[in-house]
MARNUTOR-587599 format. One record per residue (C-alpha): residue in three letters; x, y, z. Coordinates in steps of 0.2 Angstrom, whole numbers, plus 5000, padded with zeros to 4 digits. Layout:
<drenkes>
ALAXYZ
...
</drenkes>
This chain:
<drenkes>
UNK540260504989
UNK540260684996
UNK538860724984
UNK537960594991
UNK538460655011
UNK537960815006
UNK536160735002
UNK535860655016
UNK536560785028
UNK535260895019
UNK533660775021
UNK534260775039
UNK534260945041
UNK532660965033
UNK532060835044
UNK532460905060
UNK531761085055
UNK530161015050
UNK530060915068
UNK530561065077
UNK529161155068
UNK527861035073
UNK528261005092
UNK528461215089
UNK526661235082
UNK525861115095
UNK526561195112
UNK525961355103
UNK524261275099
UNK523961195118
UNK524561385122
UNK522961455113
UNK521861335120
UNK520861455131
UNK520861605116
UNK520361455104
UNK518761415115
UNK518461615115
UNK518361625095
UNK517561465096
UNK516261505105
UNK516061675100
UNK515761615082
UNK514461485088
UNK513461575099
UNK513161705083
UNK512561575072
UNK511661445083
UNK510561535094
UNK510561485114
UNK509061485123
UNK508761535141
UNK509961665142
UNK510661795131
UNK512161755121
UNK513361885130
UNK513061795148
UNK513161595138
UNK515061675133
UNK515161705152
UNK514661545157
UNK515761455145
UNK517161555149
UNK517061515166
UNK516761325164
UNK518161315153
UNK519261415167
UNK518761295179
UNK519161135167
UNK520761205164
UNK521261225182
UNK520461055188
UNK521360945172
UNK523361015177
UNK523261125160
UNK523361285170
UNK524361315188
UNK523561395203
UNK524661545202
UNK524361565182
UNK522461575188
UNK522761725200
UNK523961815183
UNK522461755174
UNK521261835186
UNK522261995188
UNK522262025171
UNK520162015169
UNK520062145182
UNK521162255174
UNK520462235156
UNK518562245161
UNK519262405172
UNK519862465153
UNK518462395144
UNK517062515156
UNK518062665153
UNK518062635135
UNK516362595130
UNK515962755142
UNK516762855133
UNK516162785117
UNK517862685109
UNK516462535105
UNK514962465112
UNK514362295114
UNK512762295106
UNK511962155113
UNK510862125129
UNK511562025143
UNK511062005161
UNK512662005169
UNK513462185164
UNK514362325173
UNK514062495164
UNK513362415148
UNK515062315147
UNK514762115150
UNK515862035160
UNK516461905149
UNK517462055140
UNK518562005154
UNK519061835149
UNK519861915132
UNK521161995141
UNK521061855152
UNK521461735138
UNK523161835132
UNK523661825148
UNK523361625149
UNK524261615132
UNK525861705138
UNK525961585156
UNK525661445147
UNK526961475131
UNK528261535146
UNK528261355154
UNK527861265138
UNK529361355129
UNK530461365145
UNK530561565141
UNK532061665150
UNK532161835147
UNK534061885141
UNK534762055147
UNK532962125156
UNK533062285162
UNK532962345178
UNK531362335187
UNK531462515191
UNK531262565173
UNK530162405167
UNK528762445183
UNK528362625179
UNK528562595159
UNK527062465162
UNK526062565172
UNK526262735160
UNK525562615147
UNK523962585153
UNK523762745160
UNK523762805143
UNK522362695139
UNK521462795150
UNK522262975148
UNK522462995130
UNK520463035129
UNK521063195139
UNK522663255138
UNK524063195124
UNK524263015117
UNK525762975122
UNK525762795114
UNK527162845101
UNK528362915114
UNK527762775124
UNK528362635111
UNK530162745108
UNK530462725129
UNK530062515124
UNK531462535108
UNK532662595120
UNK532262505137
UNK532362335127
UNK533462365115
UNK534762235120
UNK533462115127
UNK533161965118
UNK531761795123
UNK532661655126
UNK531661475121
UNK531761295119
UNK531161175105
UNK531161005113
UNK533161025118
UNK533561155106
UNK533961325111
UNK533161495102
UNK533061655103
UNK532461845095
UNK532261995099
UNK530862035113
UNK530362205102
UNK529862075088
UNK528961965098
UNK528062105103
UNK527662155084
UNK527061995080
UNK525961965094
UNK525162135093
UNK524662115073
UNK523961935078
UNK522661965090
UNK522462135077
UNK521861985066
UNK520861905082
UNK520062065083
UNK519262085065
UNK518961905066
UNK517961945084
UNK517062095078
UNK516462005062
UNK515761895076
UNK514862045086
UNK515962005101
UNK516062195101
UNK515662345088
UNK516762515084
UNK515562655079
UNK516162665062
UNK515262455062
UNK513562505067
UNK512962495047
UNK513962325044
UNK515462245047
UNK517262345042
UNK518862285045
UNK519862365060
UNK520762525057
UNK522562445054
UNK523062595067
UNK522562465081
UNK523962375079
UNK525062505088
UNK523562505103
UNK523762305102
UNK525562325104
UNK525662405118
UNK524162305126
UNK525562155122
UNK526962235130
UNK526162295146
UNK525262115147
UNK527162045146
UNK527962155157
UNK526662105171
UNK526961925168
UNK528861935166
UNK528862035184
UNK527861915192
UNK528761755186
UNK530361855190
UNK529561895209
UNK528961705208
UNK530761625203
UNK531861755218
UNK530461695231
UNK530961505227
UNK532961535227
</drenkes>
């Protein structure tokens, strides 16, 4: 008779994993669905040709539309709309600098472009940004032992100051990503799976996200979304290097979200 419990307590557990997984997979899936209409589109604007107008300002156009539908159909918030917006200014502010100074190009014509960059580059940071407000109220995400904001504030902004400062003076990136070991050492995301309460290390999440969207890179160079120099001749996976860039794009990006929804949650109590 206990053999038998014992069977049957583990079909149920294996039960429950499995539909934990699933409703965990879909929230994260609904989460994506703005990144998901970026690669989408990227990949068939490249093989089916638009007419009218060049690919690079169809992208905007569709990124806009889908912006819009978002909004309009309750999947977004009016408040993730202005994070999502403040994160498109400060990405295509990043992305100017960087094609100036020659990081990558975008090798296509467009019509609506600011220094050769177009302005649907935007909407990429845009879109990590849209996946991290929505997987916070999806997931119900509390942040566990967060810092102080007088250390999280100027650890952000030293971040993406380096983005811009490392062409000049010293990369600071690997000193940078010590100050996150230690600042969030102790801090840990805190998650919920239907009623089900998770949590991990917030340094992990950051590691994983970063070498995702390191993947969703190669996948959006293959598609000519955007070129490094070493691609000019024909498409080369991206130096696994950029993972530590994609990293610290991921922990700036959350730090700016976790602020604002902290600012947002003191405002309401």
């Amino acid at each position: 008779m206990s053999s038998v419990a014992a069977n049957i307590s583990f079909r149920r557990k294996i039960v429950y994993a499995v539909l934990q997984l699933t409703f965990f997979a879909r929230e994260m899936a609904l989460s994506c669905i703005f990144p998901l209409v970026i690669f989408c589109s990227l990949a068939l604007t490249e093989v089916i040709p638009l007419p009218f107008i060049a690919r690079y300002d169809w992208l905007l156009l569709i990124f806009l539309i889908t912006q819009w539908w978002m909004v309009k159909a309750g999947i977004e918030t009016i408040d993730e709309l202005k994070v999502i917006c403040l994160f498109h200014i400060i990405g295509l502010l990043l992305e100017v600098f960087k094609v100036y100074m020659g990081s990558w190009f975008y090798p296509e014509t467009g019509l609506f472009k600011i220094a050769d960059v177009p302005l649907y580059s935007g909407f990429m940071y845009a879109s990590v940004a849209s996946f991290l407000c929505q997987a916070w109220r999806r997931l119900d995400i509390k942040m566990i032992n967060w810092p102080h904001p007088s250390l999280v504030v100027p650890l952000a902004i030293m971040i993406y100051l380096n983005f811009f400062t490392h062409h000049f003076l010293y990369d600071l990136r690997w000193m940078l990503l010590l100050c996150v070991i230690l600042i969030f050492l102790r801090t840990s995301v805190s998650f919920k799976v239907r009623s089900a309460a998770y949590q991990m290390p917030l340094i992990l999440s950051f590691i994983f996200t970063g070498f995702f969207i390191w993947i969703a890179e190669n996948i959006a160079t293959f598609f000519n979304a955007w070129q490094y120099p070493n691609q000019q001749e024909g498409w080369e996976i991206v130096h696994v290097g950029k993972v530590s860039s994609w990293i610290l794009l991921v922990i700036v990006s959350f730090l700016i979200v976790a602020s604002l929804k902290r600012i947002k949650s003191a405002q309401q109590t």
